[in-house]
C-alpha positions in Angstrom: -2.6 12.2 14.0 -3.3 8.8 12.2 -1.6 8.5 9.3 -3.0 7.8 5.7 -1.5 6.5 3.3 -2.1 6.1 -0.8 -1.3 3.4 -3.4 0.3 5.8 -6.2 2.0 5.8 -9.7 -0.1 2.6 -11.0 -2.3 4.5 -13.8 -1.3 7.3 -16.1 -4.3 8.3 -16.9 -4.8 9.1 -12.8 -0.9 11.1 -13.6 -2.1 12.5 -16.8 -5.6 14.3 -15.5 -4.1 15.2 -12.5 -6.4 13.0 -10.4 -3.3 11.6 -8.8 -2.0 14.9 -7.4 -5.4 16.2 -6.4 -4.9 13.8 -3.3 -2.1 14.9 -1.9 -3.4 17.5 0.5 -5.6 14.6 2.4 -2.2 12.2 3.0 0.5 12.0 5.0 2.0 8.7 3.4 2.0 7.5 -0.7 3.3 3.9 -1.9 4.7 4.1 -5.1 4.4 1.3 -7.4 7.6 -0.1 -8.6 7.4 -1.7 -12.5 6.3 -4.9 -11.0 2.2 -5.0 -11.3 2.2 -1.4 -12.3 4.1 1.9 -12.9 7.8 2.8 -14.5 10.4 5.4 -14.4 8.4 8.7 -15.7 5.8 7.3 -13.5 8.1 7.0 -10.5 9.6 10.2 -10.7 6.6 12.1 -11.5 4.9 10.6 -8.2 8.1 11.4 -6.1 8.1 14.7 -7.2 4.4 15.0 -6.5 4.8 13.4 -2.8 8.2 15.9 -2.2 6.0 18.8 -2.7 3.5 17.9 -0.6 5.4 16.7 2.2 4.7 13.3 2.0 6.3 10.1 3.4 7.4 8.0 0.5 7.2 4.0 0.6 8.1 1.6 -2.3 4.9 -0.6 -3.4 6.7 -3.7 -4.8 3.8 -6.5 -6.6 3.8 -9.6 -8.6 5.4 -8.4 -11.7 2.0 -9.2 -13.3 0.5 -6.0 -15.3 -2.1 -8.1 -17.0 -3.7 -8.8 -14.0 -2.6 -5.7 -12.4 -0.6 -7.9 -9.3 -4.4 -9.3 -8.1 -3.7 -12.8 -8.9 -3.0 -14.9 -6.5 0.3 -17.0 -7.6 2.5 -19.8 -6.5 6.0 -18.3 -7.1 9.1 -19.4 -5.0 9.6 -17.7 -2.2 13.9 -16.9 -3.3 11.8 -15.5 -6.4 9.5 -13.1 -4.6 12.4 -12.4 -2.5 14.2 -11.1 -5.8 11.9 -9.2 -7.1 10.6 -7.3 -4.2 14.3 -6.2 -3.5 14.4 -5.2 -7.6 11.6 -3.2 -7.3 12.5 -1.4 -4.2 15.7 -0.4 -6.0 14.2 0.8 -8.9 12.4 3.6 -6.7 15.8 3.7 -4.7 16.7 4.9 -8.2 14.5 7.9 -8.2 14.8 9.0 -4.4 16.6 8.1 -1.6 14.0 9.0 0.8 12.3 5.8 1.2 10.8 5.5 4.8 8.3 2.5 4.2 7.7 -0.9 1.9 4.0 -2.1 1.7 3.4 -5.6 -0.3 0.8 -4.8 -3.3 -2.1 -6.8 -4.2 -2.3 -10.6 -4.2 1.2 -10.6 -2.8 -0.1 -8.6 0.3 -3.2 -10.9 0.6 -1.2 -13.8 0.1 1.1 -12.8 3.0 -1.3 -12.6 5.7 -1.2 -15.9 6.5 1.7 -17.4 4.4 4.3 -17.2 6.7 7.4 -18.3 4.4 5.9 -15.8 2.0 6.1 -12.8 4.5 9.5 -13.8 5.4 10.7 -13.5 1.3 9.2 -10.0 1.6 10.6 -9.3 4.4 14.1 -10.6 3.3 13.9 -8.7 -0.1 13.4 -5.8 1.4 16.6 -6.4 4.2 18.5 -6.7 1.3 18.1 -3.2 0.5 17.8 -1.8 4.2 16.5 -2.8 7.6 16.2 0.8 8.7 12.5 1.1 6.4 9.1 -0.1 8.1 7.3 -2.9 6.7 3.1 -2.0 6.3 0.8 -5.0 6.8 -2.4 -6.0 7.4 -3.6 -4.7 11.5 -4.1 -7.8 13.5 -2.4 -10.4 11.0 0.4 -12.3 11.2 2.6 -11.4 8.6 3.1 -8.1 11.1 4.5 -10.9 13.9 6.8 -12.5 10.7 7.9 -8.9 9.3 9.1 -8.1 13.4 10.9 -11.3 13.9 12.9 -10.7 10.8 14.0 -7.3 12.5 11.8 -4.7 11.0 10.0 -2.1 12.8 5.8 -2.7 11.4 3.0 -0.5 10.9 -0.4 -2.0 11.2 -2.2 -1.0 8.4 -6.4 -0.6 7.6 -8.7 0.6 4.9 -11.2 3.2 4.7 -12.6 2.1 1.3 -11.9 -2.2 1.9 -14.7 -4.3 3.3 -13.8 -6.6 5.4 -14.6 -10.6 6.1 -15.1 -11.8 10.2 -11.2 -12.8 10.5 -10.1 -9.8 9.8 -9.2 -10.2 6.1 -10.2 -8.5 3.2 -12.6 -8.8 1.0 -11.7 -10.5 -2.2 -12.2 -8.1 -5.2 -14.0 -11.0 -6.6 -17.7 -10.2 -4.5 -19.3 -7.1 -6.1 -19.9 -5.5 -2.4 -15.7 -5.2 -1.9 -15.5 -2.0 -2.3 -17.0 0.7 0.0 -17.7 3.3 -2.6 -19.7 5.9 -0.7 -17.3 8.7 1.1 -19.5 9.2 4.2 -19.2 5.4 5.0 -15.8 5.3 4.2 -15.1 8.1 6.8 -17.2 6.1 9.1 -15.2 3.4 8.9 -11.9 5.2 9.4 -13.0 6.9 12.5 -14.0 3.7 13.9 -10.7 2.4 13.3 -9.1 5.1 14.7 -10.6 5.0 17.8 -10.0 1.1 17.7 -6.3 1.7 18.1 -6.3 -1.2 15.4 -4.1 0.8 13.0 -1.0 3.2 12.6 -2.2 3.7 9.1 -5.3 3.8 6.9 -5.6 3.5 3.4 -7.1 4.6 0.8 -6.8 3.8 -3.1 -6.4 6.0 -5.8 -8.2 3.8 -8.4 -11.3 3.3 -6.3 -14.3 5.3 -8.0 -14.4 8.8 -6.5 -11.1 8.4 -4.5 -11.1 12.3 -4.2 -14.4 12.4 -2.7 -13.4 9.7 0.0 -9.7 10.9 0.4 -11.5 14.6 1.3 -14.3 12.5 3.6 -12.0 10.4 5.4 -9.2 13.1 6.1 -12.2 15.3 7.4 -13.4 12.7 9.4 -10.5 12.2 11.2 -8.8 15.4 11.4 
């Protein structure tokens, strides 16, 4: 069964009104966020405790530590820097739980990665610095998948349900109004297709998308 996967602890508000929690039955897989772009302690536990009870896999979602712009702009940090932080924020989770199975990049820093290849490789070595034995998530069909392998990590290609896409096989910058696929139906078109592409070991799907339940409950449908 493909897996999908969920960008988690980033808004209280999504904690607080229990939009958060009313996902879990439609995953198999949550990234936390860390205290970089987003998230914190209450936030991390409360989201670990969520994802325990519903069985879920449990990765650490390390960002730019970059709230204001919620980790979605692009910047030019060292690479010794990003490896720093993204080993700080995956042991701030490690701090909360000890079942971490996966690491996915957030944001710009994801983005960013596809085709920086010294950037992938700080991301990579952050995150060897607290344990080779998780799986790095990137982007299906991109390069920082070949960078993330050659640094000794086992990879899971990753797509979106609710992500347009541009002809290389990037994603749509959040910047063009038409980013976002906001209608659940097309989302679960979409994931089918990339399910039967083989493209993917795991699809995503945002929490703070408009109507994340109703595409979370489309898309899991769809392809179970």
């Amino acid at each position: 069964m493909m897996d999908i996967n969920c960008d988690i602890g980033e808004l209280v508000e999504l904690i607080e009104d229990g939009s958060q929690e009313a996902l879990m039955p439609f995953l198999t897989s949550v990234n936390i966020a860390c205290g970089g772009h987003a998230g914190g302690s209450r936030m991390m536990q409360i989201s670990v405790d969520q994802a325990m009870q519903y069985g879920l896999k449990i990765g650490a979602h390390p960002g730019y530590a970059d709230a204001a712009n919620f980790g979605r702009l692009e910047l030019d940090m060292p690479f010794p820097a990003v490896e720093q932080i993204v080993y700080e924020q995956i042991c701030a989770l490690a701090a909360v739980t000890k079942h971490i199975s996966h690491v996915k990049p957030h944001g710009a820093l994801y983005n960013q990665a596809v085709k920086n290849q010294g950037l992938a490789q700080a991301i990579a070595r952050g995150t060897a610095r607290f344990s080779r034995e998780v799986t790095l998530v990137g982007l299906a069909g991109s390069q920082m998948l070949v960078v993330f392998q050659e640094e000794g990590f086992r990879v899971a290609a990753e797509a979106f349900a609710d992500r347009r896409y541009e002809i290389d096989g990037t994603l749509r910058s959040r910047k063009f109004a038409d980013a976002l696929i906001l209608d659940p139906e097309e989302a679960a078109r979409q994931a089918v297709r990339i399910s039967q592409s083989k493209m993917a070991d795991t699809i995503c799907i945002h929490s703070d998308t408009p109507d994340a339940l109703a595409i979370a409950t489309a898309v899991a449908k769809a392809l179970r």
